[in-house]
C-alpha positions in Angstrom: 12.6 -39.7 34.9 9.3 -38.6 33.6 8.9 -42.8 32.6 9.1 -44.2 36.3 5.7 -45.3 37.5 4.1 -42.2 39.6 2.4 -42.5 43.0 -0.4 -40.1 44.4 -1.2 -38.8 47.8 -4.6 -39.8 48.8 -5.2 -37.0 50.9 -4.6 -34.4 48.5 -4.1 -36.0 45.1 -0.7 -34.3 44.2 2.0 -36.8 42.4 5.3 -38.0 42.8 8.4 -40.1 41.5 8.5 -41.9 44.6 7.0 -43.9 47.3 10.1 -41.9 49.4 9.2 -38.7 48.3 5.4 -39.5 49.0 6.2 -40.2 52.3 8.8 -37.1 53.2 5.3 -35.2 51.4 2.9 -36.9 53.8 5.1 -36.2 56.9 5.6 -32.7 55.9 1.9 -31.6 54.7 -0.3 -34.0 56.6 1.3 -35.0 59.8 -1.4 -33.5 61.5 -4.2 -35.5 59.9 -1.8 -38.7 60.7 -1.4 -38.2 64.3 -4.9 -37.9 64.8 -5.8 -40.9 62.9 -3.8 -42.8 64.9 -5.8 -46.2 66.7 -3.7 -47.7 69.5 -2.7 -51.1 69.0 -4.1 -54.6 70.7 -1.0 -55.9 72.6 -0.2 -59.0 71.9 1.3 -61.2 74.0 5.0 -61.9 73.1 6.2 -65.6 72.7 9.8 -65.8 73.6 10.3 -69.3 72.2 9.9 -67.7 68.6 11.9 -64.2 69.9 14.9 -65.3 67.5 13.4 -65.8 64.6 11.2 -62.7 64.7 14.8 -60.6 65.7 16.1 -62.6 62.5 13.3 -61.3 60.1 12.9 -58.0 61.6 16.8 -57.7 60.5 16.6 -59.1 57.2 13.5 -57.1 56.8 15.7 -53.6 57.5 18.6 -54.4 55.5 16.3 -55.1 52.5 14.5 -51.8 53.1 17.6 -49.9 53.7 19.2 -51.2 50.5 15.9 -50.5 48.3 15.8 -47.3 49.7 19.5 -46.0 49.0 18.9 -47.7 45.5 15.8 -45.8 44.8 17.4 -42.5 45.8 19.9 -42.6 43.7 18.1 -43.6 41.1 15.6 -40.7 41.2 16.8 -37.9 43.1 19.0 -35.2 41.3 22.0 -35.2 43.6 24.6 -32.8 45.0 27.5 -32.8 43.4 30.0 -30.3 45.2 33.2 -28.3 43.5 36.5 -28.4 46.0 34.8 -28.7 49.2 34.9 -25.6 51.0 35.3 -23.6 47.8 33.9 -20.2 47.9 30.8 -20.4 45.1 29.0 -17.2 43.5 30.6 -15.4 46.7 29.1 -17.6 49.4 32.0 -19.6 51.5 31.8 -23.0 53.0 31.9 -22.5 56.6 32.9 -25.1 59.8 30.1 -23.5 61.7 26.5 -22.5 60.4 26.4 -18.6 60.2 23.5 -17.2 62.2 23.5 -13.2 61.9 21.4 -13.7 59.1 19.1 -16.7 59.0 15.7 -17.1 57.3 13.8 -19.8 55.1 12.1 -20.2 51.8 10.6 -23.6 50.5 11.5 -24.8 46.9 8.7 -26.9 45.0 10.5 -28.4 41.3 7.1 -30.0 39.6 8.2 -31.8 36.0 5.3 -32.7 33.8 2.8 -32.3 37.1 4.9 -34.3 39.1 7.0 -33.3 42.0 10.7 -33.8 42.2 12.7 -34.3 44.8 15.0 -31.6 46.1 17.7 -33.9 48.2 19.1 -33.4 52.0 22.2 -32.4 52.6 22.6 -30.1 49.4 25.6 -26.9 50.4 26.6 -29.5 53.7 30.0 -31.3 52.1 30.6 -32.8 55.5 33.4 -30.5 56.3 31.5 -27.5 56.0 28.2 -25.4 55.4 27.4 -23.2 52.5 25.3 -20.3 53.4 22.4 -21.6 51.2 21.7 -25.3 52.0 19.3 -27.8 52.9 18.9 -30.6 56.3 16.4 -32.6 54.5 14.2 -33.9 51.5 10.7 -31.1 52.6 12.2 -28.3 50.4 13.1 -26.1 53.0 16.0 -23.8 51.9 18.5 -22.6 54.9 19.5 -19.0 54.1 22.3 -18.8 57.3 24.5 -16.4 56.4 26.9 -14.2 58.6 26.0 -10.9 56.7 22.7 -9.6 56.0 22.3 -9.4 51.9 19.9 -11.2 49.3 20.5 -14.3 48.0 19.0 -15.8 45.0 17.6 -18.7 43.5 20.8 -19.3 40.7 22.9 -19.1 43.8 21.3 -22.0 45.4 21.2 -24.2 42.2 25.4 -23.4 41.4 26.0 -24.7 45.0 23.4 -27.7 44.3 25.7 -28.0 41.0 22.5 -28.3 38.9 21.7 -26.0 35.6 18.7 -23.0 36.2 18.6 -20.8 33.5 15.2 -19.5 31.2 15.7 -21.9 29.0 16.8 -25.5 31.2 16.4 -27.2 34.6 18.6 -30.1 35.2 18.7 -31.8 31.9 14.9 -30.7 30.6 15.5 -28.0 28.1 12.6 -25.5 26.9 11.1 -26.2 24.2 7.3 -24.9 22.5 5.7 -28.0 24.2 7.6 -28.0 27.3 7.8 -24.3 28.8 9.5 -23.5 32.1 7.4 -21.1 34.0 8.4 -19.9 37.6 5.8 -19.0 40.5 6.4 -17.1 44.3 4.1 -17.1 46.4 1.7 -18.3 43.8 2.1 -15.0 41.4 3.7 -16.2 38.0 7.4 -14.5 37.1 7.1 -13.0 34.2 9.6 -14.5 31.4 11.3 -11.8 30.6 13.1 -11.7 33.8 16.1 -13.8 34.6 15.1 -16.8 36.9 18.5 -16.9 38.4 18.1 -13.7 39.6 15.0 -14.3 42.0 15.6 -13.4 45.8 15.0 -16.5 48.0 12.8 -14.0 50.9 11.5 -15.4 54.4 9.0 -18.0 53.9 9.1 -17.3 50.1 7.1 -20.2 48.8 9.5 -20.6 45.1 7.7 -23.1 42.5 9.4 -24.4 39.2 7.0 -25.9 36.8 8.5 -27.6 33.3 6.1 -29.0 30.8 2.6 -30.0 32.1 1.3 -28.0 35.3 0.1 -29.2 37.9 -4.1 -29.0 38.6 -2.8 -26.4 41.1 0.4 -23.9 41.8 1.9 -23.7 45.3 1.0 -20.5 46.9 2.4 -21.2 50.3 4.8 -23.7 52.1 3.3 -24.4 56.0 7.1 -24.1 57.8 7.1 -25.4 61.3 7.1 -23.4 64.1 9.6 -21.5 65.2 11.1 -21.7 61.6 
């Protein structure tokens, strides 16, 4: 993973695996800044002689992108992997309905060797039914919608992602004298002694796992959008 090519956001310099994730990062941290740099087009004036063939391109076009795209997901996102769907997991069930007695948000940021990783859509949604702890897209955002009110934690969210957390591993990247893992909330450092599995996901909890190299700068805050 840490071999693919990296791209950079111009605006604020941080890197990624990804041309997808640099784009899910630019809609999610700088879609401000975009909309307002926005120039309205010149119309052109639209020759119907050569209406086919631009139809014709403009599909061949999507089909390529939409191929490349699935291809490149696959190939560098760490994906959700789901036990017996609808399984009960670390005590949290699968239900047909999202729970809302209980619903609040925290943002996950994985950095590996300064560069971000993805952290997939769709993770605790099996297409059948909704884990408590899950996620709608690729920004980060954690869903905590649960029908009782109780803490949740980190290790919870990563058993129903079906990926390892401990001290000592994320995903496949084990700890090792060059290569710590070192966890962050709200920008404080957790110190190592205690268990990173058992850190309570909190409203707008900005959560930060760094292995190996740091980045120049640790999260300290996740911008949600309104209302979230």
């Amino acid at each position: 993973m840490v071999d693919k090519e990296r791209v950079k956001c111009d605006a604020c310099g941080k890197s990624f695996y990804s041309k997808k994730q640099l784009e899910q990062h630019r809609q999610d941290a700088h879609s401000a800044a975009n909309k307002n740099s926005i120039v309205n087009p010149v119309k052109k004036p639209f020759n119907l002689s050569h209406s086919h063939k631009v139809i014709s391109v403009i599909g061949a076009g999507v089909v390529i992108a939409i191929v490349g795209g699935i291809g490149l997901y696959y190939a560098m996102a760490p994906h959700a992997v789901f036990p017996a769907a609808g399984s009960t997991i670390d005590g949290i069930q699968c239900n047909e309905v999202e729970q809302l007695l209980f619903h609040i948000h925290a943002h996950l940021d994985i950095i590996i060797n300064g560069v971000y990783f993805l952290v997939p859509s769709q993770i605790g949604i099996t297409g059948k039914c909704f884990y408590w702890l899950h996620t709608h897209d690729e920004s980060g955002t954690i869903h905590i919608e649960s029908p009782v009110n109780r803490d949740f934690t980190l290790g919870q969210f990563f058993d129903i992602w079906n990926k390892k957390l401990n001290n000592d591993q994320i995903f496949n990247y084990v700890v090792n004298t060059n290569n710590p893992l070192t966890v962050y909330v709200n920008g404080t450092k957790v110190p190592s002694g205690m268990n990173y599995r058992d850190i309570k996901l909190h409203a707008h909890d900005e959560i930060t796992l760094v292995y190996g190299t740091p980045p120049a700068t640790i999260p300290s805050s996740y911008k949600f959008p309104q209302g979230v």
